[in-house]
C-alpha positions as CSV (number, residue, x, y, z in Angstrom):
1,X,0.0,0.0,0.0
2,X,1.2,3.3,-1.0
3,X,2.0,5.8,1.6
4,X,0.2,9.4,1.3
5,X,4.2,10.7,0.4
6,X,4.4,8.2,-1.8
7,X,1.5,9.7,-4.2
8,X,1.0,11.7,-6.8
9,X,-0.8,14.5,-5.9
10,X,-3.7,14.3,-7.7
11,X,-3.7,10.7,-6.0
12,X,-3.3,11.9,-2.6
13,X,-6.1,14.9,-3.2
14,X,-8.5,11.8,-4.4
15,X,-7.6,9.6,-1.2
16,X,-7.0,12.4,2.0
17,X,-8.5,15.8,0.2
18,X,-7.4,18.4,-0.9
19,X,-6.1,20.6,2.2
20,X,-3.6,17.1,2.9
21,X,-1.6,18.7,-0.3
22,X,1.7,20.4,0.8
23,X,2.2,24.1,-1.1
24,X,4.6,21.6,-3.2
25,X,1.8,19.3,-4.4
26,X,-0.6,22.3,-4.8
27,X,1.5,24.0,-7.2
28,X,2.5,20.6,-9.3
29,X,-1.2,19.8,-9.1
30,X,-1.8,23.0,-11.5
31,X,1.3,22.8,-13.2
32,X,0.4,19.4,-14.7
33,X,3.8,18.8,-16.3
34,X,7.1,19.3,-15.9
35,X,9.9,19.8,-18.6
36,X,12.5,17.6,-20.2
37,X,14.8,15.7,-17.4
38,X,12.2,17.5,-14.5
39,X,9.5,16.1,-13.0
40,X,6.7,18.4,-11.9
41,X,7.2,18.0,-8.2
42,X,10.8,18.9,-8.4
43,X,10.1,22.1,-11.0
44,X,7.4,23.1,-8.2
45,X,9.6,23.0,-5.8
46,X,12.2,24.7,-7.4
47,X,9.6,27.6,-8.8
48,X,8.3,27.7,-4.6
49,X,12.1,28.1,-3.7
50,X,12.6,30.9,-6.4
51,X,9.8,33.2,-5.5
52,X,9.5,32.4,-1.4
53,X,6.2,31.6,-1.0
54,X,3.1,31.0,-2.9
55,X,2.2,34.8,-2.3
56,X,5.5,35.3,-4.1
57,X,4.9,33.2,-6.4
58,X,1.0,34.3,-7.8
59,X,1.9,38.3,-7.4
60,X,5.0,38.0,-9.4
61,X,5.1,39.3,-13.3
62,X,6.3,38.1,-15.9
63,X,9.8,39.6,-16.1
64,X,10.2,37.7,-12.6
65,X,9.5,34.5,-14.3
66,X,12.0,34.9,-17.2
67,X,14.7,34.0,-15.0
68,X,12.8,30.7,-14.0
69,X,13.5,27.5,-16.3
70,X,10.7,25.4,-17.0
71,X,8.0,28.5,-16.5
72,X,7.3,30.0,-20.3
73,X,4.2,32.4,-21.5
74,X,1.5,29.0,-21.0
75,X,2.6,27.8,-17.4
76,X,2.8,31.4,-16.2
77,X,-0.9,32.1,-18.2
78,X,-2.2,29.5,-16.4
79,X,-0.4,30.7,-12.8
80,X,-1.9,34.3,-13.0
81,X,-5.1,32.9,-14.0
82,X,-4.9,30.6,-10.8
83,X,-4.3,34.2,-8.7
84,X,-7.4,35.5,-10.5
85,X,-9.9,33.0,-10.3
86,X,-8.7,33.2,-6.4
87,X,-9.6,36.7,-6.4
88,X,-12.7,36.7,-8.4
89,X,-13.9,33.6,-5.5
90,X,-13.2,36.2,-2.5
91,X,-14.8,39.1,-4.3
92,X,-18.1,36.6,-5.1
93,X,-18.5,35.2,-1.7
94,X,-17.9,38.6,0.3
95,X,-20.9,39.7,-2.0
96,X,-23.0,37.3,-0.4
97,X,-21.8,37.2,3.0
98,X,-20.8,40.2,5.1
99,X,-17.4,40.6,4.8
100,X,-17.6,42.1,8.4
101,X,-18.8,39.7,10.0
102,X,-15.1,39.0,11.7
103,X,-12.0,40.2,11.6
104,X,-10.6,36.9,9.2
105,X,-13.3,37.5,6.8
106,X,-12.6,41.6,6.8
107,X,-8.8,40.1,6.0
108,X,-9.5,37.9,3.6
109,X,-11.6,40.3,1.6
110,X,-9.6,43.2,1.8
111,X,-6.5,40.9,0.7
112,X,-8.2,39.2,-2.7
113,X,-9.2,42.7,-3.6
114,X,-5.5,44.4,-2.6
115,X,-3.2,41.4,-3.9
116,X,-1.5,42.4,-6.7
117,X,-1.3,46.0,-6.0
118,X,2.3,47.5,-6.7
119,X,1.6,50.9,-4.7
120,X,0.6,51.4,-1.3
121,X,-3.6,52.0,-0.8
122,X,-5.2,53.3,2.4
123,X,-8.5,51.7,3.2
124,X,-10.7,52.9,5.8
125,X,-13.4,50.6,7.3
């Protein structure tokens, strides 16, 4: 029997859910593929390594990624779109519930519609 480390993660997703995937897994879980002599687990981890953090990772441009083998226009495409579709969840759902409601839902909204900013905004609640 396999262990859960032992798993690909789309395997490991299917068998302990989706929150049991390390940042790691996540990211090659997305990426789908990895490139010639790299498998996707080690070019996510690489990419993770690069840019810090996941944060790092989905609010970096393009420019940042050119320095990053493996990542061309399609794999950083799909990346951003990943960021946005994020976004567009947190905007939908603080529609329908209060985003005031407590202070981790104020956060969370006020972060998917700040992310990506390059300058600093002041918000007043």
């Amino acid at each position: 029997m396999d262990t859960l480390d032992e798993l690909l993660p789309r395997e490991k997703m299917l068998r302990s859910g989706i929150a049991s995937l390390s940042d790691v897994e996540l990211l090659a879980l997305f990426l789908r593929t990895g490139t010639p002599g790299k498998d996707v687990m080690t070019l996510a981890k690489e990419i993770l390594q690069h840019f810090g953090s996941l944060y790092g990772l989905l609010s970096a441009d393009f420019a940042q990624f050119r320095g990053v083998n493996g990542i061309g226009l399609a794999k950083f495409a799909q990346l951003k779109g990943i960021a946005e579709l994020a976004r567009r969840y947190y905007s939908v759902r603080m529609n329908e519930e209060s985003a005031l409601l407590s202070p981790e839902m104020t956060r969370e909204f006020l972060q998917s519609q700040l992310t990506g900013e390059e300058r600093e905004i002041f918000l007043v609640i």
